[in-house]
C-alpha positions in Angstrom: 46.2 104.3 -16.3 45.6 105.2 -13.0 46.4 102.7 -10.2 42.5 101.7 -8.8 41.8 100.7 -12.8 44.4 98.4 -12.6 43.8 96.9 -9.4 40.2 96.5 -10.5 41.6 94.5 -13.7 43.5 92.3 -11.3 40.9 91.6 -8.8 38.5 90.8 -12.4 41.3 88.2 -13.5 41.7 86.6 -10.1 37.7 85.8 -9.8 37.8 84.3 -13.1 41.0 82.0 -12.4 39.1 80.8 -8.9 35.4 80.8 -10.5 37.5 78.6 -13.4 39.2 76.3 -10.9 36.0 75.8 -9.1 34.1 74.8 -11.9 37.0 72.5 -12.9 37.3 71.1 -9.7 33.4 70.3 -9.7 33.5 68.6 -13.0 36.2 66.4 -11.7 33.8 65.7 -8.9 31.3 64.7 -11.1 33.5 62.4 -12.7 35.2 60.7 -10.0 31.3 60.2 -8.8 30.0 59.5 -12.6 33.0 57.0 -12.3 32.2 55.4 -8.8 28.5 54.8 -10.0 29.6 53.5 -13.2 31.5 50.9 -11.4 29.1 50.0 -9.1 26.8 49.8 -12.3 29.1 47.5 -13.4 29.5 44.9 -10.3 26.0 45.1 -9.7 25.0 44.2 -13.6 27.9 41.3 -13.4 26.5 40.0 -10.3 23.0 39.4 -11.5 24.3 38.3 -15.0 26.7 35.9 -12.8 24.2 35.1 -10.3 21.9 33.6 -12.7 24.8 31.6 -14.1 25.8 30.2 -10.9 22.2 28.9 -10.5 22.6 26.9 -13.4 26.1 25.8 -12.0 24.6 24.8 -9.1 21.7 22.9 -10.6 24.0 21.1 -13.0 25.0 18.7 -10.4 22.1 16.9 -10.2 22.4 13.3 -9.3 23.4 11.0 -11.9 21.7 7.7 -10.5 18.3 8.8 -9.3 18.0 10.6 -13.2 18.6 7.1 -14.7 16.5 5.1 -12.4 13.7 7.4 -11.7 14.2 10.2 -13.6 14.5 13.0 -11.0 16.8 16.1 -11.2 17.9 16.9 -7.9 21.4 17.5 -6.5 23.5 16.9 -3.2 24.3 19.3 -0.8 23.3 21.8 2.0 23.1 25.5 3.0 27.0 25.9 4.1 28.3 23.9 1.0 26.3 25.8 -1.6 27.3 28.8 -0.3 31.2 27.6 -0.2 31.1 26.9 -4.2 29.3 30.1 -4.7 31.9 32.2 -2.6 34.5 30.3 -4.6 33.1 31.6 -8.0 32.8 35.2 -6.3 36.2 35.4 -5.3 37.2 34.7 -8.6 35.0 37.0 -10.6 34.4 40.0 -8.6 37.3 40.7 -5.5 39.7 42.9 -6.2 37.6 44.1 -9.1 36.9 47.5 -9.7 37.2 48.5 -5.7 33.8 47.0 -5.6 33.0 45.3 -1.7 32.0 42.3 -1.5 30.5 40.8 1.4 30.0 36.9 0.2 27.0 34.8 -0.7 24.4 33.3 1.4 22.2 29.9 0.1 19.3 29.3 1.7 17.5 26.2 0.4 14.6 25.6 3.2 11.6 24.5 1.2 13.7 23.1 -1.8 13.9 19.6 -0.4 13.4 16.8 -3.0 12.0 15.1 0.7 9.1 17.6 0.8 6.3 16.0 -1.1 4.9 19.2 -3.2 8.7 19.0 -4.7 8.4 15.6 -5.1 5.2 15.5 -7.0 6.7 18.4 -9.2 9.9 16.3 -9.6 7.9 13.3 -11.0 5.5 15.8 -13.3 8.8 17.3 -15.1 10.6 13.5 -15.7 7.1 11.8 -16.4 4.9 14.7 -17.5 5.0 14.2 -21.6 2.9 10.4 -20.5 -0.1 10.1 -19.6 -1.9 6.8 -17.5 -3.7 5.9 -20.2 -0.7 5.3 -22.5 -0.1 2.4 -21.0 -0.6 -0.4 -22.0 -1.0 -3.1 -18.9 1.0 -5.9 -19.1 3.2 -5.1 -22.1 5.2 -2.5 -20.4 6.3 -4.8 -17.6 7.8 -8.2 -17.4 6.4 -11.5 -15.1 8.5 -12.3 -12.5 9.8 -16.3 -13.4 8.5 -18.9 -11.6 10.2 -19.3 -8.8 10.6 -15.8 -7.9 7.2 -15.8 -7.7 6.7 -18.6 -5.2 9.4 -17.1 -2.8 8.3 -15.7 0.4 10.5 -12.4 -0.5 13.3 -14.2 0.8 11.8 -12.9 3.9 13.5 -9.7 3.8 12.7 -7.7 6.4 14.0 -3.9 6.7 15.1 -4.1 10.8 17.6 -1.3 10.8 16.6 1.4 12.8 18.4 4.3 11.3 17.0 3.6 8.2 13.2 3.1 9.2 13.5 6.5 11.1 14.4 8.5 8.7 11.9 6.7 5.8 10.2 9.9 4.5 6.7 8.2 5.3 8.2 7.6 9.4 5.4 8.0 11.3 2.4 7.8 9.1 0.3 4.9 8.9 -2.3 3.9 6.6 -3.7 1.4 3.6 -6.7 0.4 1.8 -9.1 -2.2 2.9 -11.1 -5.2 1.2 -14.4 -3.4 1.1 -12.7 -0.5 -0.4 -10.8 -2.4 -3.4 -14.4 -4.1 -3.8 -16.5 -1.1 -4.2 -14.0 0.7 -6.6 -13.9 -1.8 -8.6 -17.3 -2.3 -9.1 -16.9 1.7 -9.9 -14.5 1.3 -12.7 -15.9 -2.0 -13.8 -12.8 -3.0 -16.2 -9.5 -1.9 -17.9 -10.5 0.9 -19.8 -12.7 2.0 -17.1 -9.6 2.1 -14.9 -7.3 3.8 -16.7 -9.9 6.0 -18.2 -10.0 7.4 -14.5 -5.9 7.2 -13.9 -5.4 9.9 -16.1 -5.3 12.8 -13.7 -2.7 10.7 -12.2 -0.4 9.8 -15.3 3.0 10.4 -13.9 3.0 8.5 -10.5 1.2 5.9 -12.5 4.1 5.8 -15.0 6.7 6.0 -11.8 5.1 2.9 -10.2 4.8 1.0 -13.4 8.3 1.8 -14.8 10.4 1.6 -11.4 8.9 -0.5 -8.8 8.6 -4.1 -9.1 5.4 -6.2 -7.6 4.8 -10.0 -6.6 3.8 -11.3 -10.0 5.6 -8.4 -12.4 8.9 -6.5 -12.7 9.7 -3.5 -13.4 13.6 -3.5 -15.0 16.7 -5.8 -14.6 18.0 -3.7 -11.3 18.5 -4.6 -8.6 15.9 -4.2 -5.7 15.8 -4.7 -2.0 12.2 -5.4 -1.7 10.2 -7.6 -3.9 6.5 -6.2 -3.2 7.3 -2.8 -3.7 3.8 -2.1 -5.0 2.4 -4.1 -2.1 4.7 -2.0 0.2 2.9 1.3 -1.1 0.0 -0.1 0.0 1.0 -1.5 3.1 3.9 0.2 4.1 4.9 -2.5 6.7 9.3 -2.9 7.1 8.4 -7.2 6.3 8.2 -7.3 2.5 6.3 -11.0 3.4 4.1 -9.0 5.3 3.0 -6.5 2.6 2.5 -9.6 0.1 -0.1 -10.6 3.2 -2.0 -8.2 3.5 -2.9 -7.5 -0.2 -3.3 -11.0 -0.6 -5.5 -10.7 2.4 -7.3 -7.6 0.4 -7.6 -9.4 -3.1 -9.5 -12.2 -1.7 -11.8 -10.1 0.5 -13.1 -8.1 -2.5 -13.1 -10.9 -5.3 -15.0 -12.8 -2.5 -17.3 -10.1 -1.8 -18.3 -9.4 -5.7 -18.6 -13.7 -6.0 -20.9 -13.3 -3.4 -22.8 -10.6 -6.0 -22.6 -12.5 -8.6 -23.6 -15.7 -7.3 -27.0 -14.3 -5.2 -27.6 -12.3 -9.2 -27.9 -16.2 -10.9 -31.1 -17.5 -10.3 -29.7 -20.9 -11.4 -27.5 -21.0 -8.5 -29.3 -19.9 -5.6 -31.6 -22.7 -6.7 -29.1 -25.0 -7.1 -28.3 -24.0 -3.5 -31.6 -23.7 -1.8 -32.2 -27.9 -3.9 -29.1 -28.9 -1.9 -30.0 -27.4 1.4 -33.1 -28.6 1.5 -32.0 -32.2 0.9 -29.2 -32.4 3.9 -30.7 -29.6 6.1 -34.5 -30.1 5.7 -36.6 -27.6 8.1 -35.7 -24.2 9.4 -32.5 -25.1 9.7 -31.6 -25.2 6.2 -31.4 -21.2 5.6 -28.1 -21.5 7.4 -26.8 -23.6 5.1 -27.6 -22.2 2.3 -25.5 -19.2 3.2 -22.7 -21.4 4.4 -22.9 -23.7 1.3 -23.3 -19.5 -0.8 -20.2 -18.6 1.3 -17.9 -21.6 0.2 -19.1 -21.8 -3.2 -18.0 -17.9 -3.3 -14.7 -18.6 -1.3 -13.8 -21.7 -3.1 -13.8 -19.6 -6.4 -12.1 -16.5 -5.4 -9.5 -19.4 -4.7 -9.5 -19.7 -8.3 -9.4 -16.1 -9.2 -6.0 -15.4 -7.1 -4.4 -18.5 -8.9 -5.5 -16.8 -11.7 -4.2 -13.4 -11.2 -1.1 -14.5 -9.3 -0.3 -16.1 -12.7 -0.5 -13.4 -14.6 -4.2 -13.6 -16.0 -7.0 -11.7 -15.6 -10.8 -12.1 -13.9 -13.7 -10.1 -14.6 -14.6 -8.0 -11.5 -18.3 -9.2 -11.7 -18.4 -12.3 -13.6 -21.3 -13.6 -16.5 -22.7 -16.8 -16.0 -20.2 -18.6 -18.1 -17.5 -17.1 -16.2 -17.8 -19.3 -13.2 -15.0 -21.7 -12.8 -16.2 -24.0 -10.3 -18.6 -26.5 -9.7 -21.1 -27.2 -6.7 -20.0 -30.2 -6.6 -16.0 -29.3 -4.9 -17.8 -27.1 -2.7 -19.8 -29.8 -0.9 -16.5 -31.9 -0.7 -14.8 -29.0 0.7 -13.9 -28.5 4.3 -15.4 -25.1 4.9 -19.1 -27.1 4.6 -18.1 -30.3 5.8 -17.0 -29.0 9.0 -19.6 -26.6 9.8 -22.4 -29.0 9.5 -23.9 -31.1 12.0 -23.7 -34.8 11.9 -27.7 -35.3 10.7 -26.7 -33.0 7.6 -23.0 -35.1 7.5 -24.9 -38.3 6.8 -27.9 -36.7 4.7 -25.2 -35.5 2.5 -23.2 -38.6 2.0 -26.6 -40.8 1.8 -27.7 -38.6 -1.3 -24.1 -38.1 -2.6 -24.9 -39.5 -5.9 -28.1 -37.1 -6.2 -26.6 -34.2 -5.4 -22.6 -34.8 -7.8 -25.2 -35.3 -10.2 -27.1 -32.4 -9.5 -24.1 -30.0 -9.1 -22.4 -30.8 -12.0 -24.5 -29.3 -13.8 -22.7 -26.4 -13.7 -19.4 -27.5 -13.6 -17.5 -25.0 -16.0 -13.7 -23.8 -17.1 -12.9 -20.5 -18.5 -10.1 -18.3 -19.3 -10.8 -14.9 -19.2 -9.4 -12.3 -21.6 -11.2 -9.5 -19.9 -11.0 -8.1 -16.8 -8.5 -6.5 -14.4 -5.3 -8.3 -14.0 -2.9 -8.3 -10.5 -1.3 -5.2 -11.4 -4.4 -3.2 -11.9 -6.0 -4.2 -8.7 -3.3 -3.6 -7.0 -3.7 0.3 -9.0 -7.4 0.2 -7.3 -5.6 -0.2 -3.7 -2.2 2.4 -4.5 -4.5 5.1 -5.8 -7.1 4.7 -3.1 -4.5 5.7 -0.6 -4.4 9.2 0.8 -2.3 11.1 -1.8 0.5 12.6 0.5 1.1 8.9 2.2 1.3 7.7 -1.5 4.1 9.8 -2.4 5.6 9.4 0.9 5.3 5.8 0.3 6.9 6.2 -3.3 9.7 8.2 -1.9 11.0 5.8 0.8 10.8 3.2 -2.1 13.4 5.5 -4.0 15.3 6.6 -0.8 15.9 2.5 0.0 17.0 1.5 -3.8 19.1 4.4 -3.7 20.6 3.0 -0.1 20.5 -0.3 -1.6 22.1 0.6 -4.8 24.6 3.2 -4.7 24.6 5.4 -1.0 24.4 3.6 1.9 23.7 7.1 3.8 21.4 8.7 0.7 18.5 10.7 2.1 15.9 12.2 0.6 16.2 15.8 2.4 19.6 16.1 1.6 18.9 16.5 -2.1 17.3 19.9 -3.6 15.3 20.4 -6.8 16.1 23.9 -6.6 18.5 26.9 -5.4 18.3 30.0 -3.6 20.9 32.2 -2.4 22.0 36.0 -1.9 24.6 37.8 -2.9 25.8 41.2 -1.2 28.5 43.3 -3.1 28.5 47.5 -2.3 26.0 47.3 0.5 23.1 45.8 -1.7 21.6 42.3 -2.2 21.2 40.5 -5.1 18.6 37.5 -4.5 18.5 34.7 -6.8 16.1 32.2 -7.1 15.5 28.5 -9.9 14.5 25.3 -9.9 14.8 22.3 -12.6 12.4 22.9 -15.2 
């Protein structure tokens, strides 16, 4: 064999053995690269298996006291601390693990405040949600306060602290409901089922207020509370707990006085009885005016009688039948609020026909006990869910936020808890967001 067939055989073997290592050398490439994407594979799969496992971590630490007492999931905490537990349970699952590079994990819980009202609402739907307003039964799912706590003047407690006032979720809003308001809604719902026939929309704040906040005549549980008219406070919202017991007081009488007013002007047997009485110690022109005063007190003196009534725990009709009415003529004309609006001519016409007229008046003299109508609670419902709805829950929250205070953390604050979490996490250059709130 000649010396160029030989060198051609050797040239031949030498292109195989580098076209052979080349090939080799590129399917070791695309391991080592097969490898590297496995891995990242890998990490990335364990971080969002992990991630959504730290979420649940995370939301596990919900608050212990405000689940009891108002059944709310939220937890502690803040941005930097979240993301310190989070970075904890990264360094111990992922560094050092497979080469993999791990940047850390950031938590961003803006909007997740249980302070915010929308996550406040939704915090009260999940704990009260399986109720509804009209499963309740008024009355039987609350207890009366005992005698004397209910002749107390709220031990005049009085909230004067200004740290605490300032950071009330409701700081800075203002607002209630009016007499003329509680009297023309309940004309509108007309009794108890009428009422809660039209609180259902409304079931779990309902069921909040009536399980967890106390009111002058009923309680809610055996904790302790630092204000006694908490109901009257949602309505009110004033720092004096005496004050908010005022006011509604203030409220209830305008509207039951209003609808007496009604009621008396609808019984033709009393506007007579009036205009007969008039006539005899105001005779002439003048005795228009007091008929509407002697209207007025006979109105006034038995919306008296209606807040004893409901302060006691009873009930009164919002528009009363003629065998409702509790008092008699006769009181009225005895009563300061006519004798010391009338002039001295009608003074001595009234004492000179005395007789006459106690006669005349007794007529309708009567004493009832109602078992219909709206009790204190419910027209104090009426007032709470005329309110605008975001002062409401505002209202409801500072409630909470001072129990809570009161209770168990002197510095608890409602924007410091979260119903929910949020936070990245950044391994191999690429993000892994993850995102859950209480359900």
């Amino acid at each position: 064999m000649n010396s160029s067939i030989v060198l051609k055989i050797k040239e031949r073997r030498g292109s195989s053995a580098v076209l052979l290592a080349m090939i080799f050398t590129g399917f070791a490439i695309c391991i080592a690269g097969a490898i590297v994407v496995s891995r990242k594979l890998v990490v990335s799969s364990e971080c969002e298996v992990m991630g959504r496992l730290w979420t649940k971590a995370i939301l596990s630490e919900y608050d212990v006291h405000l689940l009891e007492d108002y059944s709310i999931l939220a937890y502690f905490g803040n941005d930097d601390e979240v993301s310190e537990k989070l970075n904890a349970y990264l360094d111990y699952s992922l560094r050092n693990k497979m080469d993999s590079s791990v940047k850390g994990v950031n938590a961003d819980l803006t909007g997740l405040e249980l302070g915010d009202p929308v996550n406040f609402k939704k915090a009260l739907e999940q704990g009260f949600g399986s109720s509804v307003a009209s499963e309740l039964i008024s009355g039987n799912s609350r207890t009366k306060r005992e005698t004397n706590d209910n002749d107390q003047k709220a031990d005049s407690r009085v909230i004067n602290d200004s740290v605490v006032l300032d950071t009330l979720p409701s700081h800075g809003m203002g607002g209630t409901v009016s007499g003329e308001t509680l009297t023309e809604k309940a004309k509108y719902y007309g009794d108890e089922e009428g009422l809660w026939g039209s609180l259902k929309g409304a079931g779990a704040e309902i069921l909040m207020i009536e399980r967890c906040f106390d009111n002058h005549v009923t309680v809610a549980d055996n904790k302790e509370h630092l204000l006694v008219n908490e109901w009257e406070y949602i309505i009110k919202g004033s720092n004096d707990d005496e004050e908010n017991y005022k006011a509604c007081k203030k409220r209830l009488f305008i509207a039951r006085n209003a609808l007496n007013l009604v009621v008396l002007y609808s019984d033709p047997e009393k506007v007579e009885l009036i205009i007969s009485v008039a006539e005899t110690i105001t005779p002439g022109p003048l005795g228009l005016a007091t008929q509407v005063l002697i209207a007025e007190a006979w109105a006034a003196l038995e919306t008296e009688e209606d807040l004893k009534e409901l302060y006691s725990g009873g009930r009164v009709p919002v528009l009363k039948t003629a065998d409702q009415w509790k008092t008699g003529l006769g009181a009225v004309l005895d009563s300061s609020e006519v004798m010391d609006n009338l002039d001295d001519d009608s003074r001595e016409l009234l004492d000179e026909n005395r007789g006459e007229l106690s006669e005349l008046a007794g007529q309708l003299d009567t004493v009832a006990q109602f078992k219909d109508g709206l009790n204190y609670d419910e027209y104090l419902l009426i007032m709470i869910m005329s309110l605008n709805d975001n002062l409401r829950l505002l209202r409801m929250m500072d409630l909470i936020q001072i129990n809570m205070k009161y209770r168990y953390y002197k510095d608890f604050n409602m924007m410091e808890y979260y119903t929910g979490t949020r936070f990245t996490i950044c391994v191999n250059g690429k993000d892994h967001e993850f995102e859950d709130h209480y359900k």
